[in-house]
N, C-alpha and C positions, 0 to 999 in steps of 0.2 A: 504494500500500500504506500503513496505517496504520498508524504505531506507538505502543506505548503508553507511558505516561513510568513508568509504574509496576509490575514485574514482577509477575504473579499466581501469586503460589507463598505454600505455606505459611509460609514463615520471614518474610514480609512483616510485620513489627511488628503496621503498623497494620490489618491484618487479625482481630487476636484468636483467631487460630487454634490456640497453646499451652495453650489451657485445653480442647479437642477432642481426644475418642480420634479415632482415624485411621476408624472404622467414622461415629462423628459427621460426621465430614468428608464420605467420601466420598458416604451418604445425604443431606446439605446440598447436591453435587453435583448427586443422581438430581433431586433434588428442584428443582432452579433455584434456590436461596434464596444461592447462590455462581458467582460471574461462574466459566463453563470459560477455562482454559486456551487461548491463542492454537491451540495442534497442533489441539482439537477442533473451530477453525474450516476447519483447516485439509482434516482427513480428516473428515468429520462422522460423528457415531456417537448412537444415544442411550443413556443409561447407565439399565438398568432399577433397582429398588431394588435394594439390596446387602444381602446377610448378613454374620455376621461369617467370614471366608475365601473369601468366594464373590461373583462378579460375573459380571451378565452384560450385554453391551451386543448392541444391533444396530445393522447397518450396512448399506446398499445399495450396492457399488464402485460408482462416477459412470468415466464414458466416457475422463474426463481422466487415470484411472488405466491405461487401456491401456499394454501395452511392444509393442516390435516383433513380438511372438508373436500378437499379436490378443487375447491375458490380458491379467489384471490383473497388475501390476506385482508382483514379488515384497515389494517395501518396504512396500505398503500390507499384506501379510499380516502381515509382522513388526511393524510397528509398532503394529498392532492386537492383537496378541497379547499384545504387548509392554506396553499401556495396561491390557489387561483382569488380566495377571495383576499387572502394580503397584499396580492397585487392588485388588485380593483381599488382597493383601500388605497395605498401607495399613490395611486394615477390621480388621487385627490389633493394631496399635500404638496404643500409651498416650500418653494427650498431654507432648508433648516428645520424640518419637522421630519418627525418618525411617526409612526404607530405599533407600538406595541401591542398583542394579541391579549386580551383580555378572559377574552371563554371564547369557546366555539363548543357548537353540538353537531352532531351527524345523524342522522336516522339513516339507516341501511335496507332501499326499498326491494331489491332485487339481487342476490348475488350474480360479481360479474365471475366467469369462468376465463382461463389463461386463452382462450382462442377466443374471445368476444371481440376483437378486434381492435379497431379505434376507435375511441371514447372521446367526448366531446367536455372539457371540465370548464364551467362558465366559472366566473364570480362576478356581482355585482352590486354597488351601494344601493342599499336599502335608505339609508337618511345619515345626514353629516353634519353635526354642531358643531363648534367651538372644541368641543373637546370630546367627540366619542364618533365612530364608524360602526354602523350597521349594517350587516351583508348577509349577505345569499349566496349559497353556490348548490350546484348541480354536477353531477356525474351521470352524462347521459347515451345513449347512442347515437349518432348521426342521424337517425331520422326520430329523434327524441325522445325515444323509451328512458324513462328514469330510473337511473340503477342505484343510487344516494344522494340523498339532498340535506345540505349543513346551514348552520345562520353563526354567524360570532359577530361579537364585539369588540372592537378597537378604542386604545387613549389616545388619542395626539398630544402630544409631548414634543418640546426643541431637542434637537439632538445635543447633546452634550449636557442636558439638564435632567 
């Protein structure tokens, strides 16, 4: 396994990412012009272009994600859900701000199986104060059968505070 000596996250100085609204960012993402994150090596996903609240990625589960059910492992549904609606959250923030993940739920409507193919993972803001993100996401198929649907909450908070 490799590691890196240098964390890839926003608050990385030498990055120049403080002067980027969060919607800048995450289309920097879709686009490759911004090294992903280690997790996206991890679960692979592609992140289609973003609006500002709305994201959608696809993803194929890979074999490796079976559990002893002969499904995909519950965690790859959350934490996919969990990516798409941080980034919808993200595509809202002014540069200098974060959102930390507050809760998130999932209800599990449909198991997906390792050959379900390509999956469709939206996220999108539900409502945006001052200080809190509310979202939505889906796990769906291409012509929009619902296999998991999540809601969580987000703080905004400045980065470095």
């Amino acid at each position: 396994m490799t590691h890196r000596s240098e964390p890839l996250t926003s608050t990385n100085p030498s990055s120049n990412l403080a002067k980027l609204t969060g919607l800048e960012f995450v289309q920097s993402l879709a686009k490759g012009s911004r090294p992903r994150p280690p997790m996206a090596e991890l679960l692979p996903f592609l992140l289609l272009p973003p609006n500002e609240g709305a994201v959608e990625l696809r993803a194929s589960p890979e074999p490796r994600f079976v559990n002893t059910l002969n499904t995909v492992h519950g965690g790859w549904s959350m934490t996919m859900l969990d990516t798409s609606m941080a980034l919808a959250a993200h595509t809202t923030l002014k540069p200098g701000e974060l959102c930390p993940t507050l809760e998130t739920s999932v209800k599990f409507v449909r198991p997906i199986l390792a050959d379900s193919g390509e999956l469709r993972i939206v996220g999108h803001v539900l409502s945006r104060s001052r200080t809190i993100i509310i979202l939505e996401g889906r796990i769906e198929t291409l012509q929009g059968r619902v296999h998991a649907h999540g809601t969580s909450t987000c703080m905004i908070m400045p980065k470095g505070g």
